[in-house]
N, C-alpha and C positions, 0 to 999 in steps of 0.2 A: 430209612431216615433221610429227609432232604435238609440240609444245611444250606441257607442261601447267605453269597455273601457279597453281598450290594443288594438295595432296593433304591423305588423311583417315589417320593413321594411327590403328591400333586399338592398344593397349599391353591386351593379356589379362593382367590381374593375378588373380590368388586374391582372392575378396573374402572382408573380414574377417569370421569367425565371430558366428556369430548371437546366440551367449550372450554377454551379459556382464555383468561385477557393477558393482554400483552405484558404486565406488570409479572403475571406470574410466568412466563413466559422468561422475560429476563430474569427472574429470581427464584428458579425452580426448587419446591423444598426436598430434599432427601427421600427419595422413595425406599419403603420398608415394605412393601405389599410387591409379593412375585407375581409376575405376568404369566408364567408357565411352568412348568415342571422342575422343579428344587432336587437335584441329585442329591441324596444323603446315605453314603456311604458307609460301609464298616471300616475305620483304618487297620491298621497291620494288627494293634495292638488289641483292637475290638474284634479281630478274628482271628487271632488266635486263642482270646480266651472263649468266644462261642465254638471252636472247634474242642477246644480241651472238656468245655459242658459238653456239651455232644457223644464225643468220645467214653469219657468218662461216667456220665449219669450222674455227672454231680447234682441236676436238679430232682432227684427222686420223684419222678414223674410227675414233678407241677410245673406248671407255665414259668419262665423269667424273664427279667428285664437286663440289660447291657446295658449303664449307661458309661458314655464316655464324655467326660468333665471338659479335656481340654477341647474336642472338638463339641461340646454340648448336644448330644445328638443322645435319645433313647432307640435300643432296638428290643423290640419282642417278638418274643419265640414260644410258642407251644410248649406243650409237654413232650412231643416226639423231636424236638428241635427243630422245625420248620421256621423258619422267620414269615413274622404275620406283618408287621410293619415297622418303620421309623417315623420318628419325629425329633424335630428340634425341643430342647429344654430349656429353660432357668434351672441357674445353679447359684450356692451360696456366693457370695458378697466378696471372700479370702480366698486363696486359692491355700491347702492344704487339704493332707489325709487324713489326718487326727481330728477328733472333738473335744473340744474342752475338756479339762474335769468342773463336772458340776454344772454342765451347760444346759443340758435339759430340764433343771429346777429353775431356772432364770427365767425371769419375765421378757420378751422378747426387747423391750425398750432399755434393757440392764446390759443386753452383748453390745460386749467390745468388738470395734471394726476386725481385730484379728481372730475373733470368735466365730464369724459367721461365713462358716465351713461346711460345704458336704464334705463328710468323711466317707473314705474308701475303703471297699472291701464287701466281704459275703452277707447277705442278711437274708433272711427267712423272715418276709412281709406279710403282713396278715393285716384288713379292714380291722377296725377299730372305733373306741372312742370320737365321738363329732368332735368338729371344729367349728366355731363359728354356724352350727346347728348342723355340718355335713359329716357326717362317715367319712375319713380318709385311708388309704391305705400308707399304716405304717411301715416305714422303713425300717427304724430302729427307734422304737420309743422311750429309750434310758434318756438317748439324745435328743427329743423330739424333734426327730426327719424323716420327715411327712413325702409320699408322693400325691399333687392333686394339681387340681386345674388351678389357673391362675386365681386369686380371692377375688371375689367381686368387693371388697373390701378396701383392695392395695391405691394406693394412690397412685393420682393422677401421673403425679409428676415423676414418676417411676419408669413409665410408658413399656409396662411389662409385656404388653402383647404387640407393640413396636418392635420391642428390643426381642421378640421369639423369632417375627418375623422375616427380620432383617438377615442381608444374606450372608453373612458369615457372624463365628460364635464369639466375636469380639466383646460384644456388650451382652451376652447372655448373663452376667453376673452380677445378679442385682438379691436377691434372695436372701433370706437369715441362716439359710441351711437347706432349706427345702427345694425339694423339686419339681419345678412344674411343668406341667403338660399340656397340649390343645384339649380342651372341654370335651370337643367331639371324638378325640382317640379315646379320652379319658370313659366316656362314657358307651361308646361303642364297642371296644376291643380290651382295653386296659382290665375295667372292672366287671365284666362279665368272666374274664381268665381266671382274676384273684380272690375274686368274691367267697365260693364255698374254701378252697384253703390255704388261700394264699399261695403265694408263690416267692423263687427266689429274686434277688437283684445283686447282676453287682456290678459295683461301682467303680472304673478306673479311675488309677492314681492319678494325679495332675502335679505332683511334686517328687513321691516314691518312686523307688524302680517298679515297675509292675510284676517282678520275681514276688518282690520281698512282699508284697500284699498277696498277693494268690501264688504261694509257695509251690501250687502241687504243677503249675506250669513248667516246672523245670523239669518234671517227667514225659513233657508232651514232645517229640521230635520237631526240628525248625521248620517253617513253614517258606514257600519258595525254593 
């Protein structure tokens, strides 16, 4: 079994045109589009719990996903635990690990700003019910927390694939709860994994101790 822990992803952006006037020149806007190679990292906390899967078998021989909230970064892994890749996410709007009660009967325009949370912890994701006429892969659909590509839906002034871009997860949190991904991982590596039976995810805490969410870490020996 290979357990990898760091990868390099490339984000291929259009780099910006060669001409430009002096105007923009003194009043350069904010680049959010990478010229080269984006290190995206596993932190301490995201390898330890891929070592504890690994170890363990807690994914019962399906594909999963790691994501890590505070640094907004998804990593996936095979079924034998090999890390296949990273990417940057979108994550809910609130930083906590709870879901509402009763959050998932709510119409998206009814949550409160403290409402719109991913919540932390194990799920066992499986495709499902369309969105907006697409197949997503649920998360946990009590909560409806979706993983899928950005909406082509979402408004403008959101700048949800700015804000994936950009080079640190500052502004990664813009979301109601869900989590979104590059279109091309989505649709290249993601749902071809999850597709016949799903797989697991899971999701670090951004507020818990990361014991008190994945319990069974306190059996795993320290790392370093």
């Amino acid at each position: 079994m290979k357990l990898l822990f760091a990868s390099l992803i490339a984000l291929a952006i259009a780099s910006p045109a060669a001409a430009q006037t002096k105007k923009a020149r003194a009043n350069p806007r904010p680049k959010v589009e990478a010229s080269a190679a984006v290190p995206i990292l596993l932190s301490p906390e995201a390898a330890r719990v891929a070592a504890w899967v690994a170890a363990s078998k807690d994914n019962r021989a399906l594909p999963y996903a790691i994501i890590d909230k505070v640094n907004a970064a998804l990593f996936l892994f095979d079924a034998s635990g090999e890390q296949l890749d990273a990417v940057p996410v979108l994550i809910g709007i609130a930083s906590g690990d709870e879901a509402t009660p009763g959050v998932g009967s709510k119409k998206l325009s009814d949550l409160g700003p403290a409402e719109k949370t991913t919540p932390a912890g194990r799920y066992l994701a499986k495709f499902g019910l369309p969105v907006a006429g697409e197949r997503v892969l649920w998360v946990d659909y009590a909560t409806s927390v979706a993983l899928h590509p950005i909406p082509a839906d979402a408004s403008p002034k959101e700048k949800r694939r700015e804000r994936m871009l950009s080079p640190t997860p500052t502004d990664n949190r813009i979301t109601f709860g869900c989590i979104n991904v590059p279109r091309a991982f989505y649709s290249a590596k993601l749902r071809p994994g999850f597709r016949r039976k799903g797989g697991y995810v899971y999701i670090l805490p951004d507020t818990k101790p990361i014991d008190e969410v994945f319990p069974r870490l306190r059996t795993m020996p320290a790392m370093g």
